[in-house]
N, C-alpha and C positions, 0 to 999 in steps of 0.2 A: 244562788246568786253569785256572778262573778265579783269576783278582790277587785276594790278599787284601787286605781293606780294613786300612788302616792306622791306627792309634788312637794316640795322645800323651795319654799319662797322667802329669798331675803331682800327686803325692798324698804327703804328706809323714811321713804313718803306714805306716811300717814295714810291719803286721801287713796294714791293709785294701789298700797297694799290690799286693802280694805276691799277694794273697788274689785279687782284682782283676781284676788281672794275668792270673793263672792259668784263671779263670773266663772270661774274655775270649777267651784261647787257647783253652780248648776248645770254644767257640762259633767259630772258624775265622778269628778277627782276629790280623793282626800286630799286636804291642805296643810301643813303646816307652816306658817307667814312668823318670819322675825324681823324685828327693825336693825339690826348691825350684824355684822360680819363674824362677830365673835357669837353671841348667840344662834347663828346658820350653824357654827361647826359644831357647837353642843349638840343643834338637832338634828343634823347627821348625822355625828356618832351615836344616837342613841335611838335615831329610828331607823336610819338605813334606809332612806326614800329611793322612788324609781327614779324619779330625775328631780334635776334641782334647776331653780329661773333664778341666778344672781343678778342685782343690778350693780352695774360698777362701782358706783361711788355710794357705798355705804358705811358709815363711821364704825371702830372701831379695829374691823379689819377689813382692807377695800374690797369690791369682790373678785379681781384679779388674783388675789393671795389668797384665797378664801377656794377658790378655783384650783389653786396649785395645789393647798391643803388637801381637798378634796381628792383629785389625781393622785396623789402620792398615796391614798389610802383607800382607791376605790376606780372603777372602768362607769361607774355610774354615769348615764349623761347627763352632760349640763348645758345650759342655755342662757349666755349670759345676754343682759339687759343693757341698751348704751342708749345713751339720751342725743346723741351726733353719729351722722352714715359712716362718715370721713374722719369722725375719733381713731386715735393710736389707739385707743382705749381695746376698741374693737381688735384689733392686729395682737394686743398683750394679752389679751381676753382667751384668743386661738392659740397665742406661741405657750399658754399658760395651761390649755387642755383643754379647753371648752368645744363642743360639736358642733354649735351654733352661736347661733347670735339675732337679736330680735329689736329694732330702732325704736325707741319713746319718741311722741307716744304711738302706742298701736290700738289695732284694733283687737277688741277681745278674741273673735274668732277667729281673724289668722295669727293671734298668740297659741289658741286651741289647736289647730292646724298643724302648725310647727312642730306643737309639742307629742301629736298624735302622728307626726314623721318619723321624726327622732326615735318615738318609743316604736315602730314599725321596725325601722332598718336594724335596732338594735333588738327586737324581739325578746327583751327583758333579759336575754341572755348571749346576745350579743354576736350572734350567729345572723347568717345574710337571710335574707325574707326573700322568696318567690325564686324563682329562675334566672337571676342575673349576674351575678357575678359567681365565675367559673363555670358559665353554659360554655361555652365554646374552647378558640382557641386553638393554634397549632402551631407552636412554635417551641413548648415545655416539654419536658421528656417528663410520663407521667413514671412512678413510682408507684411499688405496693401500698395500696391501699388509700388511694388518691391523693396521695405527696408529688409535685411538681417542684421540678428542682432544675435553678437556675446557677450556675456553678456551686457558690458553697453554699447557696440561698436555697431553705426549701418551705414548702408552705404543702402545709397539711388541710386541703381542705375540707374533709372532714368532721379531725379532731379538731380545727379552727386554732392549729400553732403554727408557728414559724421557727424557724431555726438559721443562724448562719454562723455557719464552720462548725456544726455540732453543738451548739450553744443556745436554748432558747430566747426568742426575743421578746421583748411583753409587748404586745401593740393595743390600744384602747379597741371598743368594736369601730369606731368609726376609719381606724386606721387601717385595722384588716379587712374591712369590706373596699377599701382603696386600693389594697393590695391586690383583693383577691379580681378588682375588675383589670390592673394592668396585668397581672399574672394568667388571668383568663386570656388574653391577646397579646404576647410578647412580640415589640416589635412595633403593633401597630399604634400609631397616633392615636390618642383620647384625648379631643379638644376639650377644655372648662366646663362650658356645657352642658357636655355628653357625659360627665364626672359630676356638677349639680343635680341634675336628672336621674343619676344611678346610683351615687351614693347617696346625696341627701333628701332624692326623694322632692325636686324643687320643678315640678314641671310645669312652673310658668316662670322660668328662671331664677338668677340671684345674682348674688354680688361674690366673684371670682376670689376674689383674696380668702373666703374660705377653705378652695380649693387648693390656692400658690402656699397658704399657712399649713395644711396638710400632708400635700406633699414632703412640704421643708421637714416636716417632724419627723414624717415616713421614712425620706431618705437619712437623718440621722440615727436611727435606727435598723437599715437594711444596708447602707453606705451610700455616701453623697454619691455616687458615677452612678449607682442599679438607677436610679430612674432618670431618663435625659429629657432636657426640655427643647423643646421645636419651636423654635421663636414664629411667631404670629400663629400655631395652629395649635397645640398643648404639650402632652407630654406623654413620653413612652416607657417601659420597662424592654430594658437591654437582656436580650434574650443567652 
């Protein structure tokens, strides 16, 4: 029998925990559901789940902090929970680490959905799923042993590292599969889109500020100029 995948759910209502919870379980997930922010990070540290659903506003520690906690001690995905489309909440949520993001209320099955995305692209190990980022491409000069290298920028697609100036970078997986679709086509435009669809795996679209939030992180970590933006059509990697 295949490991079920394990879920850390911190959600501070009662009724939708519960509710949740249970819905979760009968889609074939282990669960472990806490009511605040401080008991999420105890069951973190001591289970080490595959992904975690924070909801924002949970007492003790928000789930934006709770998130950051998380990132600084782990590439785990997360999925946080906002109860508003158009909440900052959402934007703190992404600049904070989070992969996703999921609007209350929803529906159980495209909470399912999302969550069986996320664990796709990240393949439990955080490595790209199928043929799509780094199929093509002509504009990298490949290197031994499938390292493309863009001046002092190089990406190992393989070994699934990055390095720039000889220095490795830590990128979450969500980040390196962003890299690895502009590095597959340096040069050419990747409208939002065509970046929902690829990386997050959203083909009946989404809401773009997870891609403009990604980016932004990307490029502090590779340098604000490697990736440029094309106003009205998206964005490129500078070859």
């Amino acid at each position: 029998m295949a490991e079920q995948t394990h879920v850390l759910f911190v959600e501070d209502d009662d009724v939708i925990r519960e509710a949740t919870q249970l819905a979760l379980e009968r889609d074939g997930f282990a669960v472990t559901a806490m009511p605040d922010g401080l008991a999420g990070l105890d069951a973190f540290r001591a289970d080490r789940p595959d992904i975690a659903l924070l909801d924002v506003m949970v007492p003790g520690l928000d789930g934006v902090s709770l998130c950051r906690r998380i990132r600084d001690e782990s590439t785990v995905p997360v999925i946080m929970l906002s109860a508003r489309a158009d909440s900052i909440d959402v934007v703190l949520g992404l600049e904070a680490g989070a992969d996703d993001y999921v609007t209350k209320p929803f529906d159980g099955a495209v909470l399912v959905a999302r969550i069986r995305a996320v664990l796709r692209r990240f393949g439990h190990a955080g490595g790209p799923a199928g043929g799509g980022p780094g199929a093509g491409g002509d504009g990298a000069g490949q290197v031994n042993g499938g390292v493309l290298s863009f001046g002092d920028l190089e990406v190992d697609t393989e070994g699934m590292e990055v390095r720039r100036g000889g220095t490795t970078v830590a990128l979450t997986p969500t980040e390196m599969r962003l890299l690895l679709e502009f590095s597959a086509a340096p040069g050419t435009v990747l409208s939002r889109d065509k970046l929902l669809e690829r990386v997050w795996d959203y083909g009946w679209g989404g809401d773009t500020r997870v891609v403009d939030v990604h980016v932004q992180r990307l490029r502090t970590k590779i340098g604000q100029d490697r990736i440029e933006t094309v106003r009205g059509f998206g964005y490129k990697l500078k070859g």
